[in-house]
C-alpha positions in Angstrom: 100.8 -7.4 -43.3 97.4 -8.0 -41.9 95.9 -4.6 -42.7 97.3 -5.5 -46.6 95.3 -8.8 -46.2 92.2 -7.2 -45.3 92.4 -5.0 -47.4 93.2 -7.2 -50.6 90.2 -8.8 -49.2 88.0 -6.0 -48.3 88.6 -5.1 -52.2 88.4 -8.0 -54.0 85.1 -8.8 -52.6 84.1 -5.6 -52.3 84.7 -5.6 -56.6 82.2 -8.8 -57.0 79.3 -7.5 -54.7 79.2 -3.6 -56.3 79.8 -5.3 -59.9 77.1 -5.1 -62.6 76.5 -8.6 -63.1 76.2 -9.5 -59.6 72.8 -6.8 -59.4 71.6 -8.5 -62.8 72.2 -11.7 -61.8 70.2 -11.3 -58.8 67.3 -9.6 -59.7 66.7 -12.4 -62.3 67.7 -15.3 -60.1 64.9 -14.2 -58.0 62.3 -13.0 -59.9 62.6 -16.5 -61.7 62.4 -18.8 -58.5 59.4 -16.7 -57.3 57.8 -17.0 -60.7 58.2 -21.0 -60.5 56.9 -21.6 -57.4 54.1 -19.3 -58.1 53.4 -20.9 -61.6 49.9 -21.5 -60.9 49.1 -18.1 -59.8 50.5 -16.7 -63.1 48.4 -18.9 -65.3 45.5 -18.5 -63.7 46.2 -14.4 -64.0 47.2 -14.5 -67.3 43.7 -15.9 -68.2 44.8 -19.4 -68.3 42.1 -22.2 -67.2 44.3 -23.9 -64.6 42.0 -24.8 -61.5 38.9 -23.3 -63.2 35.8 -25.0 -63.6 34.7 -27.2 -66.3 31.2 -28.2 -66.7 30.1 -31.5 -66.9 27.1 -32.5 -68.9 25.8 -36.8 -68.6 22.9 -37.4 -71.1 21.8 -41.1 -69.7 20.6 -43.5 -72.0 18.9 -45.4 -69.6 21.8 -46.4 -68.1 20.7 -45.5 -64.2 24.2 -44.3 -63.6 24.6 -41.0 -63.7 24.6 -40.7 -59.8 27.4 -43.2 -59.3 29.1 -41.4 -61.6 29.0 -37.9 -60.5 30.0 -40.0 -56.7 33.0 -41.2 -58.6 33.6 -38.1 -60.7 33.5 -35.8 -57.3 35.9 -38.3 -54.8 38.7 -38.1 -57.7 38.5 -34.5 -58.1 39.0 -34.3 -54.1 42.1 -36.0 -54.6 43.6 -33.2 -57.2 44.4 -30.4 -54.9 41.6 -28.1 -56.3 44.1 -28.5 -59.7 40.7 -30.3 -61.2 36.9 -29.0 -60.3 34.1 -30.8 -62.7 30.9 -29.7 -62.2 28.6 -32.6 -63.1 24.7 -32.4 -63.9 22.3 -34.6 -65.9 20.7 -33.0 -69.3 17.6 -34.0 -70.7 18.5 -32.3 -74.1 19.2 -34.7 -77.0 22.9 -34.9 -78.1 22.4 -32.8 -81.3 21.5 -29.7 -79.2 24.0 -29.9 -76.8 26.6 -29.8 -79.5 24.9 -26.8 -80.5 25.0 -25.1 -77.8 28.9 -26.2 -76.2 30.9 -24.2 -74.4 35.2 -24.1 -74.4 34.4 -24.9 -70.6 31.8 -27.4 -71.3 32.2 -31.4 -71.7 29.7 -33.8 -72.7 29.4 -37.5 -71.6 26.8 -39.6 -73.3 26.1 -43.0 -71.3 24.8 -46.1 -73.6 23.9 -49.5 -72.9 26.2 -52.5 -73.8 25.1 -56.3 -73.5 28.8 -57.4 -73.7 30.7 -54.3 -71.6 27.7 -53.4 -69.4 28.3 -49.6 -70.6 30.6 -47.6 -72.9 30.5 -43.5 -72.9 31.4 -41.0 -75.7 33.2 -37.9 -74.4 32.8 -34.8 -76.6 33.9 -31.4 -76.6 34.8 -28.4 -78.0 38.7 -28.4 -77.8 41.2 -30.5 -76.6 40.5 -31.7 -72.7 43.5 -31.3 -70.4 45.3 -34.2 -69.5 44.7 -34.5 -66.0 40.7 -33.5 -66.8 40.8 -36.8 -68.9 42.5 -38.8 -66.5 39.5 -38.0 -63.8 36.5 -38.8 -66.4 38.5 -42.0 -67.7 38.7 -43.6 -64.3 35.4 -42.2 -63.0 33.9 -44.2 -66.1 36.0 -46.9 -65.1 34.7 -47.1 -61.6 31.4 -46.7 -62.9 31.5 -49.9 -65.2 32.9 -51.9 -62.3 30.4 -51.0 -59.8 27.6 -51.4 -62.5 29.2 -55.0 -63.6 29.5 -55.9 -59.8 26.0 -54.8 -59.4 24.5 -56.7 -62.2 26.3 -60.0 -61.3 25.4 -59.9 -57.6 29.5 -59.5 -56.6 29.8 -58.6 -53.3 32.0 -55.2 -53.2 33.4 -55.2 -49.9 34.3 -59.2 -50.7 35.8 -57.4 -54.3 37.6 -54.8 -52.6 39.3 -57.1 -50.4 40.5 -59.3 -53.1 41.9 -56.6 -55.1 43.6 -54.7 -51.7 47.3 -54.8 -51.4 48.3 -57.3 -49.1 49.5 -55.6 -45.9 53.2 -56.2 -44.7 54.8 -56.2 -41.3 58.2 -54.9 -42.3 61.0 -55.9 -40.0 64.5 -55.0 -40.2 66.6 -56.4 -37.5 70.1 -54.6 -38.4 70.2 -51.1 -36.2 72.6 -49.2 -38.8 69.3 -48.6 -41.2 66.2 -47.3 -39.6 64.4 -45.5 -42.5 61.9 -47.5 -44.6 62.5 -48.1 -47.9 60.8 -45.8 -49.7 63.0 -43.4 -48.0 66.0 -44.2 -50.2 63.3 -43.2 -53.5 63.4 -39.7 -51.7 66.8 -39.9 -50.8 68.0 -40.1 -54.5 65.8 -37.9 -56.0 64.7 -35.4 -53.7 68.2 -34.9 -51.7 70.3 -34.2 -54.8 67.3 -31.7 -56.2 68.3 -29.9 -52.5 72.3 -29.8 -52.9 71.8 -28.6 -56.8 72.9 -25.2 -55.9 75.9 -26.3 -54.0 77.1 -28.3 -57.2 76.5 -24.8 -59.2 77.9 -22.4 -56.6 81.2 -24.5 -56.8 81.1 -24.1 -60.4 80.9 -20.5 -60.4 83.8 -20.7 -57.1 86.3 -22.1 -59.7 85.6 -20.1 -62.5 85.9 -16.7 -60.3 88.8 -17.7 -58.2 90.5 -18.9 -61.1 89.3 -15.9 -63.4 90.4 -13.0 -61.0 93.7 -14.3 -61.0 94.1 -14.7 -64.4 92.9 -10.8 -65.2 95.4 -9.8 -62.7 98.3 -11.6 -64.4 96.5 -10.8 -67.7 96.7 -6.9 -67.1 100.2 -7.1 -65.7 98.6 -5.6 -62.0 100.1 -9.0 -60.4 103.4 -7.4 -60.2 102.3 -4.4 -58.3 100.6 -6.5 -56.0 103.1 -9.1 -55.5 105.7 -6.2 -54.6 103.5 -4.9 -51.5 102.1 -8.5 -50.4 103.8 -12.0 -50.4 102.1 -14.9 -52.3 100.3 -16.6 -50.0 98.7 -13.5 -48.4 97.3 -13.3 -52.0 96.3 -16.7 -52.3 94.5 -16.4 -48.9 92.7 -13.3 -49.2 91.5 -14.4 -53.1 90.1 -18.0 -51.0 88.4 -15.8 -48.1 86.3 -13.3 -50.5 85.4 -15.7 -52.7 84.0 -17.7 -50.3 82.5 -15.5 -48.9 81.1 -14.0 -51.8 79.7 -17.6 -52.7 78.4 -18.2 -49.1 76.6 -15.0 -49.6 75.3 -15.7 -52.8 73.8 -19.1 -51.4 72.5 -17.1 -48.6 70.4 -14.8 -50.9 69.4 -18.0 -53.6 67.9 -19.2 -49.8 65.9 -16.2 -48.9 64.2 -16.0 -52.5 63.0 -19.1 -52.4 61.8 -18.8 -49.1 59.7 -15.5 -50.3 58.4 -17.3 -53.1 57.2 -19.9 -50.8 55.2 -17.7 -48.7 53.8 -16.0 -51.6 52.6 -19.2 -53.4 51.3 -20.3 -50.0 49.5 -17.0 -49.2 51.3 -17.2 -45.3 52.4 -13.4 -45.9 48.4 -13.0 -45.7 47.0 -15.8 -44.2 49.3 -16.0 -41.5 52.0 -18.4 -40.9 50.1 -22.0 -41.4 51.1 -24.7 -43.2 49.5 -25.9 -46.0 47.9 -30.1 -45.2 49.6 -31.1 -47.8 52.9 -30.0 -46.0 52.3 -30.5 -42.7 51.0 -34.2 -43.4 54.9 -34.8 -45.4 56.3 -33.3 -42.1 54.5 -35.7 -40.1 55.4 -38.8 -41.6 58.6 -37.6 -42.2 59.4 -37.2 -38.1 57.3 -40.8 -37.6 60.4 -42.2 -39.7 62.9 -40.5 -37.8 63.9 -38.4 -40.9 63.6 -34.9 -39.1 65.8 -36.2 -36.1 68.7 -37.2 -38.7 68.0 -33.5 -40.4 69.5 -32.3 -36.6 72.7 -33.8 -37.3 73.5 -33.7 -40.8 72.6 -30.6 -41.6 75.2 -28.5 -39.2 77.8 -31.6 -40.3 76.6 -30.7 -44.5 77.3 -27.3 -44.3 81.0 -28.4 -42.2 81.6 -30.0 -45.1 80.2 -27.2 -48.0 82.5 -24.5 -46.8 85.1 -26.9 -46.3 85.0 -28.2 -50.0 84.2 -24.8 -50.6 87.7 -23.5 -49.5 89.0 -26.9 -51.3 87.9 -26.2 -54.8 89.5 -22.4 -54.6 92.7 -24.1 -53.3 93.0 -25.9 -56.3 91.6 -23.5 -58.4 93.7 -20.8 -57.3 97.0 -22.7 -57.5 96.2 -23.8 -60.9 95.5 -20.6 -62.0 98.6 -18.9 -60.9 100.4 -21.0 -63.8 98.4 -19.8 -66.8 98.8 -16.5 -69.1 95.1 -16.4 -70.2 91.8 -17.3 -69.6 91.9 -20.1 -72.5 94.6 -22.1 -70.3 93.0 -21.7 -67.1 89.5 -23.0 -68.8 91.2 -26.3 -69.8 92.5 -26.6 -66.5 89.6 -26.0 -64.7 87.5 -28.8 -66.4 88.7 -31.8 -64.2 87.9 -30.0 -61.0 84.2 -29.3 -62.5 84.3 -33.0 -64.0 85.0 -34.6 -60.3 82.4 -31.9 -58.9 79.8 -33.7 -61.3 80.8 -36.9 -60.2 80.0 -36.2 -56.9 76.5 -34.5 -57.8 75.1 -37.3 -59.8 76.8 -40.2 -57.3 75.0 -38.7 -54.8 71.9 -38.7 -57.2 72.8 -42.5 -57.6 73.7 -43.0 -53.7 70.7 -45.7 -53.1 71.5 -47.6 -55.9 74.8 -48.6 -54.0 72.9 -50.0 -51.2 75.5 -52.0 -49.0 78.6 -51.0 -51.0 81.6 -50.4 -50.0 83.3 -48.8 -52.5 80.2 -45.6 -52.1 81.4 -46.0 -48.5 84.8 -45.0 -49.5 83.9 -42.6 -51.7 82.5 -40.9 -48.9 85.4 -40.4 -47.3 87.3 -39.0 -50.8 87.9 -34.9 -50.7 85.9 -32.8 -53.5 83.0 -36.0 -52.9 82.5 -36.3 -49.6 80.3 -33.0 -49.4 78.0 -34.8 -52.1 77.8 -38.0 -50.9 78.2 -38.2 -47.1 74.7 -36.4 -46.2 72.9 -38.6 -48.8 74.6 -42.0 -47.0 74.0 -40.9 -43.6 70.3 -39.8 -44.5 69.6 -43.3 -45.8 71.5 -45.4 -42.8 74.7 -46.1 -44.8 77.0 -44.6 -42.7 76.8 -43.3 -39.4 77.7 -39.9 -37.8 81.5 -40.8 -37.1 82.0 -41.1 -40.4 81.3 -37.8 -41.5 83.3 -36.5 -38.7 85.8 -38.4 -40.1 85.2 -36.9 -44.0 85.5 -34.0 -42.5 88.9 -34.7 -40.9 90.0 -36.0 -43.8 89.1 -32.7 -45.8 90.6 -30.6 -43.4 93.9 -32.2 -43.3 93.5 -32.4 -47.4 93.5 -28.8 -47.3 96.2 -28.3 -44.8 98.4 -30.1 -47.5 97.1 -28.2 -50.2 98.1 -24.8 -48.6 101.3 -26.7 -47.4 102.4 -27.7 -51.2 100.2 -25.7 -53.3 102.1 -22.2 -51.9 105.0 -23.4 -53.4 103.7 -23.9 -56.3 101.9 -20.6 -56.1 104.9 -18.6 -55.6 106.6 -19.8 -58.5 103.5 -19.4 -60.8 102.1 -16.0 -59.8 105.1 -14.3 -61.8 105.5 -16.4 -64.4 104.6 -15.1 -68.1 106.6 -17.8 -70.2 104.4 -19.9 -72.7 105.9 -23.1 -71.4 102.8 -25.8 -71.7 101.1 -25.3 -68.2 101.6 -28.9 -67.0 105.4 -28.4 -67.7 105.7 -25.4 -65.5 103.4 -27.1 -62.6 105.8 -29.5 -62.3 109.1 -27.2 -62.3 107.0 -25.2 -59.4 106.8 -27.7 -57.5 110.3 -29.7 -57.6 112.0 -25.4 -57.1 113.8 -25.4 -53.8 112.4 -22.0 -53.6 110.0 -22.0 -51.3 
């Protein structure tokens, strides 16, 4: 019986990985995540002007300000991530022959007087300026008129810039069960949800193809055969283990491609394995919060719980699909699982705005959820690390009574054909005495 097992196995998942669509799928799964994170590469190759340089022209009506502006102009394109480079210089050409003579790369900033607003500035060029471009001139000329209007009515700036500075705040929390700042929890529902988006889709795709092999087998009458050399729950079992596999797999491959479009967009495969400042400066203050210490923990204890919800979510899926005839059945059947599957995506999405609340804390614990909303909890201090041992617990006894109950069910199901409503024949399966 073993050697059928691993062989049902060996075959169904042998049938995914040489199929068609899984090649396709692939190749376009990663050619598109290395295109996105290399999106500014490909403009720029493509001929578009992102990160090239525009040319900035002052004409200075007397104003005296053309230095403090090209100051200002050159400490907020510092700030862009070389996304923005202006270079500034002072014409002596008369407006009307500069717009002559404008370039697409070329902007023109004209300075004038102004008794009531100390200066004001016309911007002209030939096409529509980027938004971020704007953005940099706009507050550089803002900057400029303050310093002027400081200047001109003997305001001290360092006296200024300490009225106008944030107030600083000692921030202390005195309960131990949450040690990350606040801002942490901004990151924790936007950022941690972003990460576990392809867990929410791989479980989509795990219901649809556990649920959707079955159904071609009963579909093309090949159940029978197959139920004659191999009892029910060696099916079941063997249908759980390839898929999951198959979808740990897939994961596994989603992983790598973005990790080769990272070094690509980062130039390490050249340069050599160094960090960018940008990311090495989030790591840092990411460890000085104690994030990267949690990471240790929860991320064996997330993938625990993955590959148990995993299994889970074919259970069900499986069982459910052993009492259909067709695929059109088995798709209204399979939209609750997907519906609580979203739940727990977006609650997770949603997890800081529960801050204190026990009902999130119960959810936690709940099978199908716990996967989504457990690592986001313990990330931000709302639960501790028993408590996903204890989701996990709870999962794995869920699943010990879904193989327990569900066989039965199963058994019944796999062989029947009748066009009995679905719900009707779940319920017959599972009061039978055959077992």
């Amino acid at each position: 019986m073993n050697k059928k097992f691993w062989y049902l196995t060996k075959v169904s998942l042998k049938k995914k990985v040489n199929s068609k669509s899984f090649v396709i799928t692939n190749i376009i799964l990663a050619i598109a995540i290395i295109l996105l994170l290399n999106l500014n590469s490909i403009i720029t190759f493509f001929g578009g002007d992102f990160g090239s340089d525009t040319n900035i022209i002052v004409i200075d009506n007397n104003t005296n300000t053309y230095q403090l502006l090209k100051q200002n102009i050159k400490s907020l394109t510092d700030t862009t991530e070389d996304m923005v480079n202006l270079n500034v210089t002072l014409s002596n050409n008369t407006l009307t022959k500069e717009k002559e003579s404008l370039k697409d790369n070329e902007i023109v900033i004209v300075l004038n007087n102004s008794s009531s607003d100390y200066i004001t500035a016309k911007v002209i060029s030939k096409e529509k300026i980027d938004t971020l471009t704007y953005q940099v001139l706009s507050q550089a000329l803002n900057s400029t008129k303050s310093a002027l209007g400081m200047s001109i009515n003997n305001i001290d700036p360092t006296i200024l810039s300490k009225i106008s500075s944030p107030v600083e705040i000692d921030r202390v929390v005195l309960s131990n069960t949450n040690t990350i700042d606040e801002n942490m929890d901004l990151i924790m529902s936007s950022v941690f949800p972003t990460v576990i988006l392809p867990f929410f889709m791989l479980t989509i795709f795990l219901i649809q193809m556990v649920g959707g092999e079955i159904c071609e087998e009963k579909t093309t009458r090949s159940m029978e055969i197959i139920i004659s050399n191999i009892s029910p729950k060696m099916h079941l079992l063997s249908k759980i283990l390839a898929s999951n596999i198959f979808v740990i797999l897939q994961g596994l491959l989603l992983i790598i491609y973005a990790v080769i479009g990272f070094l690509i967009s980062t130039n390490m495969l050249k340069d050599g394995l160094s960090l960018p400042s940008e990311v090495t400066s989030i790591f840092d203050s990411l460890v000085e919060t104690g994030f990267i210490d949690k990471l240790i923990y929860v991320i064996p204890l997330t993938l625990v719980l993955i590959i148990l919800s995993f299994i889970a979510y074919s259970v069900v899926a499986g069982i459910l699909a052993s009492m259909t005839v067709n695929m059109e059945d088995f798709s209204q059947l399979q939209t609750p699982l997907i519906l609580v599957s979203l739940a727990g995506y977006y609650l997770s999405m949603m997890a800081g705005m529960f801050n204190g609340s026990i009902l999130i804390r119960i959810l936690s614990y709940v099978p199908f959820l716990s996967s989504f909303i457990s690592p986001s909890l313990f990330m931000m201090g709302e639960i501790g690390l028993i408590d996903i041992i204890i989701s996990i617990v709870i999962l794995i006894g869920f699943i010990y009574l879904l193989l327990h109950f569900g066989i039965k069910v199963y058994k019944v199901g796999i062989l029947n054909y009748s066009n009995e409503k679905v719900w009707n024949k779940f319920f017959k399966a599972f009061k039978s005495k055959d077992v």
